[in-house]
PLY file of the C-alpha trace (Angstrom):
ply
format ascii 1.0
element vertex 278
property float x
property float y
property float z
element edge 277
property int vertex1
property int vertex2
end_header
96.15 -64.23 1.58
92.85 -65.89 2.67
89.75 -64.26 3.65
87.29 -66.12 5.51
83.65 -65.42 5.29
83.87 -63.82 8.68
86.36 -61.07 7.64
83.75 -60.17 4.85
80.48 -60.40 6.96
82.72 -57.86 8.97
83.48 -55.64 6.48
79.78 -55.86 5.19
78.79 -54.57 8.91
81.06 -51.94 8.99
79.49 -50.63 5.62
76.20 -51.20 6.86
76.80 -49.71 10.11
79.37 -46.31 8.18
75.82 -45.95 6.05
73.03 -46.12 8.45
75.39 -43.42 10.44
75.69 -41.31 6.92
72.23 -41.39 6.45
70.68 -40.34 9.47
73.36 -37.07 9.63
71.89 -36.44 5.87
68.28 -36.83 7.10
68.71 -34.62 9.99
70.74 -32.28 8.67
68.20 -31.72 5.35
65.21 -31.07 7.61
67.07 -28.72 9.40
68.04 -26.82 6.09
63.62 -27.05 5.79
62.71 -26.27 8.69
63.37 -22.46 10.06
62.86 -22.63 14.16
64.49 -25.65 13.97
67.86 -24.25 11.79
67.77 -21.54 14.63
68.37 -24.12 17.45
70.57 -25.96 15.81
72.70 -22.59 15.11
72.25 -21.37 18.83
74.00 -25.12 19.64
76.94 -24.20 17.57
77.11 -21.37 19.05
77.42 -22.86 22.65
79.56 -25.34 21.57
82.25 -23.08 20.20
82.31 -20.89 22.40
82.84 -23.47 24.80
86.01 -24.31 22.96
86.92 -20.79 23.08
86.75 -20.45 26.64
88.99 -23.91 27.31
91.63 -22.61 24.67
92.17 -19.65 26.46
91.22 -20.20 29.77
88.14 -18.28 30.38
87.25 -20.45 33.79
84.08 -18.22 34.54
82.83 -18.52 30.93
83.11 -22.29 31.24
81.66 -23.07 34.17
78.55 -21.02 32.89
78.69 -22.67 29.63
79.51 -26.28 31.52
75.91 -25.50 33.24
73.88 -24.52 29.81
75.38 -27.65 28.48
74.16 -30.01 31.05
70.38 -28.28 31.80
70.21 -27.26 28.32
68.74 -30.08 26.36
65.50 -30.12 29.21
65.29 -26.26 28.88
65.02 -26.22 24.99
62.41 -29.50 25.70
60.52 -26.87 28.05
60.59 -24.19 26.30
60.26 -25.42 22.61
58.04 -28.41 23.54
54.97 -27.47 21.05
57.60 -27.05 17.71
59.72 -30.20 18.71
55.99 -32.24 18.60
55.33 -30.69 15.41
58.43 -31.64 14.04
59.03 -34.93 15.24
55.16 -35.47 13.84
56.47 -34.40 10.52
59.63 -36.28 10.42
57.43 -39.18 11.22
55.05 -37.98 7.85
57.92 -37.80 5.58
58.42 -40.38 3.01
62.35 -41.25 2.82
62.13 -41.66 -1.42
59.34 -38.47 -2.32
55.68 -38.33 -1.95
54.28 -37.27 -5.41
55.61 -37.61 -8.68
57.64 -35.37 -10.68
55.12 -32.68 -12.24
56.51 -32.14 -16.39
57.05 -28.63 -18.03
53.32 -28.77 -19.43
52.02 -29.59 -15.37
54.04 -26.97 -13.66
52.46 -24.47 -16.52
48.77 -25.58 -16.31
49.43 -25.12 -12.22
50.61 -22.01 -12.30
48.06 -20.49 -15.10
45.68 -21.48 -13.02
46.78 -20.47 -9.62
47.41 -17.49 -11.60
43.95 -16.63 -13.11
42.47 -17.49 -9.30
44.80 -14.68 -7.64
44.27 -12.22 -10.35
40.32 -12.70 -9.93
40.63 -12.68 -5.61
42.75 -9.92 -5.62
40.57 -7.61 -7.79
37.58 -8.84 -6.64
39.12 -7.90 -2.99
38.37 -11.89 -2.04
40.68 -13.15 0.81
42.69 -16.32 0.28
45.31 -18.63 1.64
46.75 -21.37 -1.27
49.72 -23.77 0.18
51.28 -25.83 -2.22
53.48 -29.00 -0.65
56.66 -29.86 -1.53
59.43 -32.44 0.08
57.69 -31.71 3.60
54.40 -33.64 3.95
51.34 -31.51 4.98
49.46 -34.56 6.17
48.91 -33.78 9.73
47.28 -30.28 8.32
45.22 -32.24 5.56
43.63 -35.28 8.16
42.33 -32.37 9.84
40.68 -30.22 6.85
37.85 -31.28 4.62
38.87 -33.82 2.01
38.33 -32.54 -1.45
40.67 -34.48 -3.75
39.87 -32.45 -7.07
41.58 -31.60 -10.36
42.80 -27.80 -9.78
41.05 -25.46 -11.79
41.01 -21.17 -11.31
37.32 -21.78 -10.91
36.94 -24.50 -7.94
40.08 -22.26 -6.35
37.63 -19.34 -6.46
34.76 -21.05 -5.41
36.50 -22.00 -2.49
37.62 -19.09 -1.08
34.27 -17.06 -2.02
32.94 -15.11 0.94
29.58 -17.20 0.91
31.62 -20.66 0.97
32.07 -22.45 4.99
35.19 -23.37 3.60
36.36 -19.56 2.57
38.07 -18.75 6.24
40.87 -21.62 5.68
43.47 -22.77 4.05
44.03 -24.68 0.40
46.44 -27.47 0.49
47.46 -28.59 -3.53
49.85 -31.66 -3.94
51.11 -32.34 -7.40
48.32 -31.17 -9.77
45.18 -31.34 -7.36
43.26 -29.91 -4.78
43.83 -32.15 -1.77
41.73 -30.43 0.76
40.33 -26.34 1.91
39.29 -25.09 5.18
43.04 -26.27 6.60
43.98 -24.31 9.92
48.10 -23.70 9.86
50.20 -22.47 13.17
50.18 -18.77 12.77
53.83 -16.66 13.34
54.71 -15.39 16.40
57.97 -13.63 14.28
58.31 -10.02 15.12
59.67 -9.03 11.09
55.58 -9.22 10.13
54.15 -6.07 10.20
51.16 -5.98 12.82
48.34 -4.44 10.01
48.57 -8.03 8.47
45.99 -10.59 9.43
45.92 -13.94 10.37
46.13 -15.24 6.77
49.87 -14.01 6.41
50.71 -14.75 10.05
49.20 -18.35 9.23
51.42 -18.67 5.89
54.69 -17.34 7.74
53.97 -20.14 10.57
53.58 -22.73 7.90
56.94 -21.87 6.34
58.99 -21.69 9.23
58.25 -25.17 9.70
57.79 -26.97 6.11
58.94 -25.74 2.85
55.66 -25.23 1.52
55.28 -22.40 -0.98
52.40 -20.29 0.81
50.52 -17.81 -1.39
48.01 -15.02 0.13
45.64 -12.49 -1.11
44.57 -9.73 1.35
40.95 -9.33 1.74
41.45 -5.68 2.77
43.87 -4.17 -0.03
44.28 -7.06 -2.44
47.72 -7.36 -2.44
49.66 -10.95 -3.51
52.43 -12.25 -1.01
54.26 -15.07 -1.08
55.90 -17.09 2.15
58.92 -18.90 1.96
61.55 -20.50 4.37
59.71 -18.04 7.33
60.01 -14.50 4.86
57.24 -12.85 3.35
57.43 -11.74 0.22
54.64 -8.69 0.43
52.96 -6.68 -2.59
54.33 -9.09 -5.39
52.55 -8.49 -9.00
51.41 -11.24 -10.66
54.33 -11.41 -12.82
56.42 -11.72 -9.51
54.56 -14.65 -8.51
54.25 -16.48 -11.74
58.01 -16.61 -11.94
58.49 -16.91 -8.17
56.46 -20.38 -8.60
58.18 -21.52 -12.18
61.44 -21.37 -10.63
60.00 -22.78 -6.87
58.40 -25.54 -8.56
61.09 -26.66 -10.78
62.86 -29.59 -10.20
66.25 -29.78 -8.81
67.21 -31.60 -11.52
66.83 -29.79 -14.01
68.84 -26.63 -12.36
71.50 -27.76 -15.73
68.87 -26.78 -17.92
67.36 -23.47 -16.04
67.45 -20.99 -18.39
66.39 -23.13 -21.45
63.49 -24.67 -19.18
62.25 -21.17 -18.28
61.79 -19.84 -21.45
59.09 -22.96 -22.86
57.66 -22.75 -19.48
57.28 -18.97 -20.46
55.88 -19.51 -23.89
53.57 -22.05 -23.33
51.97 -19.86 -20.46
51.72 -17.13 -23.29
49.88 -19.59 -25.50
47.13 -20.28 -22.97
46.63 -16.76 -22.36
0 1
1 2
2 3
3 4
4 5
5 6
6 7
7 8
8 9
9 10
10 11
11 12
12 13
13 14
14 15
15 16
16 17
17 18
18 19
19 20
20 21
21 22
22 23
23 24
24 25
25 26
26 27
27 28
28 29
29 30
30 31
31 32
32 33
33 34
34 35
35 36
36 37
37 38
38 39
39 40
40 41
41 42
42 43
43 44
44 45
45 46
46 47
47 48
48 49
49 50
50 51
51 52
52 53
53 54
54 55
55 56
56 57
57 58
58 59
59 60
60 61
61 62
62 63
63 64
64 65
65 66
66 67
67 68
68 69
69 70
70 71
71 72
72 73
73 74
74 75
75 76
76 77
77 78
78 79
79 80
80 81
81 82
82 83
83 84
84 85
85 86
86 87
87 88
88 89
89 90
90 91
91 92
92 93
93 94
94 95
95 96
96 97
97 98
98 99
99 100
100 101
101 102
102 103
103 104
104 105
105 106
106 107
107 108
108 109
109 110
110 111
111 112
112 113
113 114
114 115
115 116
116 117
117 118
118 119
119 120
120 121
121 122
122 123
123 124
124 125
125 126
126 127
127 128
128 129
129 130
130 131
131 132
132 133
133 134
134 135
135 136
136 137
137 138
138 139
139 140
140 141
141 142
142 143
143 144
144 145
145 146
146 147
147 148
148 149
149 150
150 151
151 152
152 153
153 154
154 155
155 156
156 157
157 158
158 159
159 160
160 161
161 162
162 163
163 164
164 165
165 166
166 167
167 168
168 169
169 170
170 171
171 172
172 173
173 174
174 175
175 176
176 177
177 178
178 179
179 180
180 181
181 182
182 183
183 184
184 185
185 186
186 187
187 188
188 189
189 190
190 191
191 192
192 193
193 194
194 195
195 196
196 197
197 198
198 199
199 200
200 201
201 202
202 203
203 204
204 205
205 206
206 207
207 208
208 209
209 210
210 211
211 212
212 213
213 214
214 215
215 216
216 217
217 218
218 219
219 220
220 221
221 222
222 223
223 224
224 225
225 226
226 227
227 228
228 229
229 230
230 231
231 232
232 233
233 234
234 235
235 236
236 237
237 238
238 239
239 240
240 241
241 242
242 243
243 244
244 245
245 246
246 247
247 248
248 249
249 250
250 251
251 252
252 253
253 254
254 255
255 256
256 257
257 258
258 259
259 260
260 261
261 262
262 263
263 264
264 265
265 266
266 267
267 268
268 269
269 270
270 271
271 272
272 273
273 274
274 275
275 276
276 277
């Protein structure tokens, strides 16, 4: 049988054009998994879209026709009404680097971040010392760190303090750590608008909710008024955490999802080399 170099250019297309396809459904579909208002849209368009199947299947005529209208003048409502989050996330998918931002932090990294972020929070909280650290992940904070002041600076417990102390211009906003290092403070995040926080928490935890609804940062806060460690994640807060809580909370949020094969093994050295720098 003979195959011209036509056939295979074809065939190359094909797999070109199969893959492209593939790949944007995989790119959309993780930033939806990332990204909590937009999850909840894409859920409320399932929703219309089965029930619209429903309603043909079994001849619901007055369903459909209502459905057949929030079909058609949906897509410009949800541009309406969601307008603000749809710039913010089409400015983020724009941020995003396709093959990962920073490198992979090792065992002895993750530990020296998290004794330190460790030593800050149990100083601010005692010391009643209000503070806001976001740590980046896959979703790029860049938009947030253009707009901050620059600091670029090994982490350390002290400069973390420092930062956030009451006499500091800097102390009012957020911390923004990529990798091992301070990237920028004084950071201003989109506060939550989510009726699950409880209204005696300030703008801090508001602030960290809103980030997380929208990246996958991990979003730490220490109350000015009581003290208390919480942790954000995927638009939850995690409220009145020890410091135990949070030190494992960020070993296993920080570990690579790679190494979920070697979980348990990893989290005991990660353990006992914290204990030796104690």
């Amino acid at each position: 049988m003979y195959i011209s170099l036509s056939d295979i250019l074809i065939v190359i297309k094909k797999i070109i054009d199969i893959s492209l396809v593939w790949f944007i459904f995989y790119f959309i579909l993780k930033n939806i998994k990332n990204n909590v208002k937009l999850s909840l849209i894409f859920k409320g368009l399932v929703v219309v879209i089965l029930l619209k199947i429903a309603s043909d299947a079994f001849g619901f005529i007055t369903v459909g026709y209502l459905l057949d209208y929030i079909i058609q003048w949906g897509p410009v409502a949800l541009i309406i009404i969601f307008q603000p989050e749809i710039r913010t996330i089409l400015e983020q998918l724009g941020r995003n680097q396709l093959l990962g931002r920073h490198k992979t932090l090792t065992v002895d990294e993750r530990e020296h971040l998290v004794y330190e972020i460790i030593n800050a929070i149990d100083y601010l909280r005692k010391e009643r010392i209000g503070a806001l650290i976001v740590i980046e992940r896959d979703i790029s904070l860049g938009n947030y760190i253009d707009k901050a002041k620059k600091l670029y600076a090994d982490l350390s417990s002290d400069l973390l303090i420092s930062i956030f102390y009451e006499g500091n211009p800097l102390h009012d906003g957020g911390v923004i750590i990529q990798g091992d290092r301070i990237t920028c403070a004084g950071a201003v995040f989109p506060t939550s608008s989510s009726p699950k926080i409880n209204t005696r928490l300030g703008t801090r935890h508001r602030a960290a909710v809103g980030l997380s609804e929208e990246t996958d940062a991990i979003c730490l806060v220490v109350s000015e008024e009581t003290g208390r460690v919480s942790i954000a994640l995927k638009g939850e807060l995690l409220y009145n955490l020890t410091l135990d809580d949070v030190r494992m909370m960020l070993i296993d949020e920080l570990r690579p999802k790679q190494d979920i094969g070697f979980e348990e093994d990893e989290e005991v050295s990660e353990e006992d080399a914290y204990e030796e720098n104690r």
